[in-house]
ZAMARGU-4260 file (C-alpha; in steps of 0.2 Angstrom, whole numbers, plus 5000, padded with zeros to 4 digits):
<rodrens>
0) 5019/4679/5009 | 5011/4688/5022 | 5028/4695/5029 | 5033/4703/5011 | 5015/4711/5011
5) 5018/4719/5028 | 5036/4725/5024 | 5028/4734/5008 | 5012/4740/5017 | 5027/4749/5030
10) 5039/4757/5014 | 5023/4765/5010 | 5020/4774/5025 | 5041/4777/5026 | 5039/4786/5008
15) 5022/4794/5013 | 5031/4804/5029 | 5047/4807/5020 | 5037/4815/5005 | 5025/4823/5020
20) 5041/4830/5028 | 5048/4838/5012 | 5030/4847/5008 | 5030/4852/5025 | 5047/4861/5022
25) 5041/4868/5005 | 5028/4876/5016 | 5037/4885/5029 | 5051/4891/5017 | 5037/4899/5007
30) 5027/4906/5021 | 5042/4914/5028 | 5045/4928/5013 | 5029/4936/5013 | 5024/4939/4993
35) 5036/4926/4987 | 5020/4914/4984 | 5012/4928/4974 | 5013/4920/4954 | 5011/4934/4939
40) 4993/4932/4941 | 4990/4933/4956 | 5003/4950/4955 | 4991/4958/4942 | 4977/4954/4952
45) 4982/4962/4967 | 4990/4978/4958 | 4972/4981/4950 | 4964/4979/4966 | 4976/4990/4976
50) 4971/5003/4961 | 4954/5003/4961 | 4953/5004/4979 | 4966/5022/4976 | 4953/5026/4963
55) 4935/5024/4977 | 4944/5033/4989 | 4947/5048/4977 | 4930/5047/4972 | 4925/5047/4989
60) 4933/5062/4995 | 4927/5070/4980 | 4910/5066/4984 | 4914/5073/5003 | 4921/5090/4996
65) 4903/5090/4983 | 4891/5091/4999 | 4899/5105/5004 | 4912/5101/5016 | 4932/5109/5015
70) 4946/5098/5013 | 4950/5102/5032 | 4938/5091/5035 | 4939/5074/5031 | 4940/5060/5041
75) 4945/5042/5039 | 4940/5036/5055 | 4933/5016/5055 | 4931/5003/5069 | 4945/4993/5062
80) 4955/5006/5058 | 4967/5013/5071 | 4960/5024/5084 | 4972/5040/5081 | 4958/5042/5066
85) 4943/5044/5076 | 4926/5040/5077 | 4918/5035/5062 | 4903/5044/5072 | 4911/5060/5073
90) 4900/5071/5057 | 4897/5054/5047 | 4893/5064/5032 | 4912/5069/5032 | 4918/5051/5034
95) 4927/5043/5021 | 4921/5027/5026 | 4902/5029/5032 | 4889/5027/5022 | 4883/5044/5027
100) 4898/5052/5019 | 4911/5044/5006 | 4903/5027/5007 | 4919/5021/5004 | 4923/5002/5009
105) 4935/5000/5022 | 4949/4987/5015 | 4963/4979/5024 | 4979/4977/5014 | 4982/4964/5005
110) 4996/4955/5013 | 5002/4943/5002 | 5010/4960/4994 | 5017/4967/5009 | 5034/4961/5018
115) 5029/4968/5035 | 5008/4968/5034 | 5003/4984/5040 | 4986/4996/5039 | 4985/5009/5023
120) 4991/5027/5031 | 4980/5042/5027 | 4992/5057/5028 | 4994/5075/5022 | 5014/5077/5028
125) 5024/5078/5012 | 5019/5086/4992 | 5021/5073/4976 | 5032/5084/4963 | 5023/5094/4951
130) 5004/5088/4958 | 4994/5104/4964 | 5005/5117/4969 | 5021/5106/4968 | 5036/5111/4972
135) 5034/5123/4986 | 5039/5123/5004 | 5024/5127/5012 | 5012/5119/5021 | 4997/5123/5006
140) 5008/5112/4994 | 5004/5095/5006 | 4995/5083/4996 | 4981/5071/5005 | 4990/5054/5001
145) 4984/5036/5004 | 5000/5024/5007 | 5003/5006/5006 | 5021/5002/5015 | 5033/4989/5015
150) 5026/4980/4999 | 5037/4968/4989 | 5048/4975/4974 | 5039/4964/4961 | 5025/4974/4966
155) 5032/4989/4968 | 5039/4989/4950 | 5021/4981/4941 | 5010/4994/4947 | 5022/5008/4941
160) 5022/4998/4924 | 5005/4999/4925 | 5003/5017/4930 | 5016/5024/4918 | 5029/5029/4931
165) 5046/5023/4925 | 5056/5011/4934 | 5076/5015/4931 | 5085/5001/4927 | 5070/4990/4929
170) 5071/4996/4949 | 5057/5005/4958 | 5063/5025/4958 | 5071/5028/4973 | 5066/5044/4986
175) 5076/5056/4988 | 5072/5066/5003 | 5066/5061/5021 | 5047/5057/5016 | 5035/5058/5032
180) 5023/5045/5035 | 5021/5046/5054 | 5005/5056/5057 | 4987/5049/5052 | 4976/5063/5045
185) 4964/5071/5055 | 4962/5090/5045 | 4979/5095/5047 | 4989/5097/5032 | 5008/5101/5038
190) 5021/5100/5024 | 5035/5090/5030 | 5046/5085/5016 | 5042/5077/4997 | 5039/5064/4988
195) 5053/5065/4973 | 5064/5053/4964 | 5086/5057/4961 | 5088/5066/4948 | 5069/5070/4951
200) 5060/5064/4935 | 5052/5048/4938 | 5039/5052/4949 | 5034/5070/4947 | 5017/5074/4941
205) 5012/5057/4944 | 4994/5055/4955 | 5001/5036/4960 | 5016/5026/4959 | 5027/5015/4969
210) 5045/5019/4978 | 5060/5012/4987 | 5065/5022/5001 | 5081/5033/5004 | 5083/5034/5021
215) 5066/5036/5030 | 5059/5025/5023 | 5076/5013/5021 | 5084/5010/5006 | 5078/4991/5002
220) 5061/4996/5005 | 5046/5000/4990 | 5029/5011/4996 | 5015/5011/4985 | 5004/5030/4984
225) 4991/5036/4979 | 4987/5057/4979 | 4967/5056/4986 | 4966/5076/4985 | 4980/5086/4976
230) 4984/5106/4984
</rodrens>
């Protein structure tokens, strides 16, 4: 009696690991496609989030611009932010993220979005169609942008649902010129290229929406904007 007891007490603990094992596998299979654990909840959530921080940030600069300082002068410098931005105590009342200034909260990205977690990029290197000046070459035509890179295509194509920018063929609009991302902004606005959709109508005169890349970015790739200061 005892020996039938023992044998059951050991097929427990077999099933137990094999079902341990199998989770286990679940686990790393899911953790290695960042966003792919991200249900329609949880999506909507995040899009909503990633909004209303675009929204602060506008406000903030707004704010900024109010107390009378130019649009030359903004700063998005922060002691978790990379250092290229400066010091965050550098004319505070300037400072997107100081108390002094914007009063902006400094966010990390959400990365259960992203495919490759990266920080949000401040930049004033490329012009969104038809916002400002739109459509010049110039260097006065550079929109101050706030970008979220490498996110996943479900996001990329909710958030544009959500902002009213199409999606053709249910895909993300795709970029058609070399958009320039490189440089984080410290008062120089330098028109590099655009951001604009092929055959151009999808994104233009839209103050955010989300994109796939055409070559820099790479095709495969979605990039969520947000225009913080339109020129």
């Amino acid at each position: 009696m005892a020996y039938h007891k023992q044998s059951g007490n050991v097929l427990i603990y077999i099933l137990g690991a094999i079902f341990l094992l199998g989770l286990l596998v679940v686990l790393v299979k899911g953790s290695s496609t960042p966003g792919s654990n991200v249900d329609k909840e949880q999506l909507l959530i995040r899009v909503a989030e990633v909004q209303e921080y675009g929204q602060e940030l506008e406000r903030s600069i707004a704010y900024i611009m109010q107390s009378g300082h130019s649009e030359v002068d903004i700063r998005f410098a922060h002691p978790d932010a990379p250092i290229a931005y400066g010091d965050i105590t550098d004319t505070p009342s300037r400072q997107v993220f100081s108390r002094s200034g914007g009063g902006a909260k400094y966010r990390e990205a959400p990365s259960d979005i992203q495919i490759t977690p990266t920080n949000w990029i401040f930049n004033a290197e490329n012009d969104v169609g038809l916002i400002g000046s739109g459509g010049c070459s110039s260097d006065s035509c550079a929109d101050l942008i706030a970008l979220l890179m490498n996110v996943t295509q479900d996001f990329c194509i909710e958030v544009n649902n959500r902002s009213g920018l199409d999606n053709p063929s249910d895909a993300p609009p795709q970029d058609n010129l070399l958009a320039a991302f490189s440089t984080p902004f410290t008062g120089t606005y330098q028109r590099i290229n655009s951001i604009i959709d092929n055959p151009n109508v999808a994104m233009l005169n839209n103050l955010e929406g989300c994109f796939e890349g055409g070559g820099t970015p790479p095709t495969g790739t979605y990039h969520y904007y947000r225009v913080l200061l339109a020129r």
